[in-house]
DRENKE-980943 format. One record per residue (C-alpha): chain; x, y, z. Coordinates in pm, whole numbers, plus 32768, in hexadecimal, padded with zeros to 4 digits. Example, Ala and Ser with C-alpha at 12.3 -4.5 7.8 and 13.67 -1.06 7.14 Angstrom:
# residues 2
[rec 'A'; [84CE; 7E3E; 830C]]
[rec 'A'; [8557; 7F96; 82CA]]
//
This chain:
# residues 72
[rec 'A'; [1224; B0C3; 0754]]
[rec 'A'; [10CE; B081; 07AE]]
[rec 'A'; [101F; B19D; 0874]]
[rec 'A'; [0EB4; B213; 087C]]
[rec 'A'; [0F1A; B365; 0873]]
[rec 'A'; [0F00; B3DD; 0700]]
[rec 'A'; [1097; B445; 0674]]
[rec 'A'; [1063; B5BE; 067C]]
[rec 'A'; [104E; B5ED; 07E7]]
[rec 'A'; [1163; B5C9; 08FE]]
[rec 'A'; [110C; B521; 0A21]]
[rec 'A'; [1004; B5A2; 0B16]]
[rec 'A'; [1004; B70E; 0A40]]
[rec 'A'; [0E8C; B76B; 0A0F]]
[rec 'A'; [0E3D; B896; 0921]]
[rec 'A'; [0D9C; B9D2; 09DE]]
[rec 'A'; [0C36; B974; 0949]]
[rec 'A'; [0C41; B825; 0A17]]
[rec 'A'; [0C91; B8C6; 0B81]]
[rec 'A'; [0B57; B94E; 0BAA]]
[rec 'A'; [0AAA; B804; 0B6C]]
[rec 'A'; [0BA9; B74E; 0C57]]
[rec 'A'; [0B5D; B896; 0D74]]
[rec 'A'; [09FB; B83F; 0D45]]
[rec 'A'; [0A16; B6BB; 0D4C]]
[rec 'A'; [0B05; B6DD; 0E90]]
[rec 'A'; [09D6; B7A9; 0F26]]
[rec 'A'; [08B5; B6D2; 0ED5]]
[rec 'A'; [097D; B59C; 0F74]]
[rec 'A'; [09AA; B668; 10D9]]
[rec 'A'; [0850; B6C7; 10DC]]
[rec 'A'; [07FB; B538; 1094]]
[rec 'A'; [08F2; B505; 11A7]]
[rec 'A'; [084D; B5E0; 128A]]
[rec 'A'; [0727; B59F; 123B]]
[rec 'A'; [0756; B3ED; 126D]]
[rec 'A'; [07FC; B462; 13E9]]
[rec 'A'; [06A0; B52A; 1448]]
[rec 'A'; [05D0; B3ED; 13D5]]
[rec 'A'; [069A; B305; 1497]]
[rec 'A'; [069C; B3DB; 15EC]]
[rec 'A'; [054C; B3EE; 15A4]]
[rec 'A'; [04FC; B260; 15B5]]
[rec 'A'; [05DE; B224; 16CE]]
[rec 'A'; [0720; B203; 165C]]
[rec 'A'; [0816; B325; 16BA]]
[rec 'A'; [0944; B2D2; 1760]]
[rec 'A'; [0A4F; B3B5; 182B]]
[rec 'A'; [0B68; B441; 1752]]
[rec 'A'; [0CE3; B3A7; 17C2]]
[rec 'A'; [0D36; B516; 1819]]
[rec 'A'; [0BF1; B538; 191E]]
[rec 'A'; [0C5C; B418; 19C6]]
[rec 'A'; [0DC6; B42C; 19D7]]
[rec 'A'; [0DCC; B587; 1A58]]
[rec 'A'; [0CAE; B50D; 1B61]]
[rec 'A'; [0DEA; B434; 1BCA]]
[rec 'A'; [0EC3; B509; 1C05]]
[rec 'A'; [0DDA; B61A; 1CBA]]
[rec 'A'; [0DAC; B4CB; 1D99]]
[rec 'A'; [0F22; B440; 1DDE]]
[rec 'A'; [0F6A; B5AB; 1DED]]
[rec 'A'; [0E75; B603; 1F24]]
[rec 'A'; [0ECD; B495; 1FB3]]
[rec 'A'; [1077; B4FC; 1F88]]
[rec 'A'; [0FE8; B66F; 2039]]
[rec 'A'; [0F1E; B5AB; 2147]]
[rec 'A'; [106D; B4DD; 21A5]]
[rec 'A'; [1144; B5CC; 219F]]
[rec 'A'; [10AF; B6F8; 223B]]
[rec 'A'; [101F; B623; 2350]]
[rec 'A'; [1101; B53C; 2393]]
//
């Protein structure tokens, strides 16, 4: 069997040493993350999140349903 993974480990099993590193790599890429977002809103280029915008729609089919039905 070919693997990259040397024979003494199982799987995705890390020793306790290696967590830390893999806390600390998890938390460098969110600040890179976060910091790449700032920089683009900064230039120009932020968009509205799915969620904004769908639950803008339903605030407005909502009130047009309430307009319809209360005064009609």
């Amino acid at each position: 069997m070919n693997t990259s993974e040397p024979s003494g480990r199982d799987g995705g099993a890390r020793p306790d040493r290696d967590r830390g590193a893999e806390k600390l790599n998890w938390i460098d890429r969110r600040r890179e993350k976060i910091r790449a977002e700032v920089e683009r809103n900064r230039r120009g280029e932020y968009t509205v999140p799915t969620w904004v915008l769908a639950a803008a729609l339903v605030v407005i089919v909502g009130a047009w349903l309430a307009l319809i039905f209360f005064a009609g």
